[in-house]
C-alpha positions as CSV (number, residue, x, y, z in Angstrom):
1,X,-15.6,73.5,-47.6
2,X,-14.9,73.0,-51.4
3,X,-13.7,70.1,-52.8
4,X,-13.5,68.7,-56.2
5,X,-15.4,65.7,-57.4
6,X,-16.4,63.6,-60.5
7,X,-19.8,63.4,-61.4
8,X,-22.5,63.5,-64.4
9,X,-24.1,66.1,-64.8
10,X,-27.6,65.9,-67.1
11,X,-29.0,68.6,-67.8
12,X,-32.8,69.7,-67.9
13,X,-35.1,68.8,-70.9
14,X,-38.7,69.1,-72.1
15,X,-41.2,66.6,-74.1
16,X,-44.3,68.5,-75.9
17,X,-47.0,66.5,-76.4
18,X,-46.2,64.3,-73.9
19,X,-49.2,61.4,-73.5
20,X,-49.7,57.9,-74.3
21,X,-49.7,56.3,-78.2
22,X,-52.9,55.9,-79.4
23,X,-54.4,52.9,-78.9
24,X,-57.4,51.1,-80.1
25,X,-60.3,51.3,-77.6
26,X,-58.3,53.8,-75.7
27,X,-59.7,57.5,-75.5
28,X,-56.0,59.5,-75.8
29,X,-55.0,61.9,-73.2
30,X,-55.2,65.6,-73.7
31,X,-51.5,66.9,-75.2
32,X,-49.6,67.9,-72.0
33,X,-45.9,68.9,-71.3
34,X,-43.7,66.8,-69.4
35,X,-40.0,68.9,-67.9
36,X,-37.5,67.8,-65.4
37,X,-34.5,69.7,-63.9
38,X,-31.0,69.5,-63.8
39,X,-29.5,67.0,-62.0
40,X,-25.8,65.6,-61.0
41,X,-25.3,61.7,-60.7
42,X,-22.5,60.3,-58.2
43,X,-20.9,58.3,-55.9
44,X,-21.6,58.8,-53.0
45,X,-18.3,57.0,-51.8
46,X,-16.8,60.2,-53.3
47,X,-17.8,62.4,-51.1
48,X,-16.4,63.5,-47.2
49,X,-20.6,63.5,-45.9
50,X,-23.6,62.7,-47.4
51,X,-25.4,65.6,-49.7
52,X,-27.8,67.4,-48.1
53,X,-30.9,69.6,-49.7
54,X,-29.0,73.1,-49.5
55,X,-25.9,72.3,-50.4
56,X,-24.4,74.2,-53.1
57,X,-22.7,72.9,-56.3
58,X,-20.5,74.5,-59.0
59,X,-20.3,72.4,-62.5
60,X,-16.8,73.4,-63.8
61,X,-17.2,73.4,-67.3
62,X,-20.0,76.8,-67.4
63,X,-19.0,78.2,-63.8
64,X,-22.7,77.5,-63.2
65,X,-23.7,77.2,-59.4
66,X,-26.5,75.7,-58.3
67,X,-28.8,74.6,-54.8
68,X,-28.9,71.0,-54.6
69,X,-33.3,70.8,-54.0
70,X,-33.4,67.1,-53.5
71,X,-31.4,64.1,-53.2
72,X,-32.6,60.6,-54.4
73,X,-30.2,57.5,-53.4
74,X,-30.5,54.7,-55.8
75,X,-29.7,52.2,-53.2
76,X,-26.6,50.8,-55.0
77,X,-23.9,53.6,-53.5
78,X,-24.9,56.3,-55.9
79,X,-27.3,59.6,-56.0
80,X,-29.4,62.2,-57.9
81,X,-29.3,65.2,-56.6
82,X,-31.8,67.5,-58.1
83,X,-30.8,70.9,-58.4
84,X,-31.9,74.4,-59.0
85,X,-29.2,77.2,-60.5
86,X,-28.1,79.9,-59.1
87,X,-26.4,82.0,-61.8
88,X,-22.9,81.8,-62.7
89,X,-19.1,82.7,-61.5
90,X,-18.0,86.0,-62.6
């Protein structure tokens, strides 16, 4: 079933060098890399059943699809759901 909802979408991003600020006494960590994937932020009021890893989400704007890989309820009526694409429309 398709249906139509509002949402934000955020999409992935990466930090280089991602470690603690030097500090004095402190022995700094070793540089490292820090990613996180897509994700789409909503209400969960707005939707007929509650998402479920597997379901499958298309963000209108790019005709990207994607796997929704996990969902993470905030407790206050809204969820993440990380996902994972799929490739786009034709």
């Amino acid at each position: 079933m398709a249906i139509e909802i509002d949402g934000v979408y955020v999409g992935p991003f990466a930090r280089a060098e991602s470690r603690q600020a030097r500090r004095h006494g402190v022995t700094p960590e070793r540089p490292g890399h820090a990613a996180s994937r897509p994700y789409l932020d909503l209400a969960l009021a707005n939707l007929p059943y509650a998402p479920r890893v597997g379901d499958r989400t298309t963000r209108l704007k790019d005709g990207k699809r994607y796997h929704v890989a996990e969902v993470r309820p905030d407790g206050t009526g809204r969820a993440q759901l990380d996902l994972n694409e799929l490739g786009t429309m034709a």
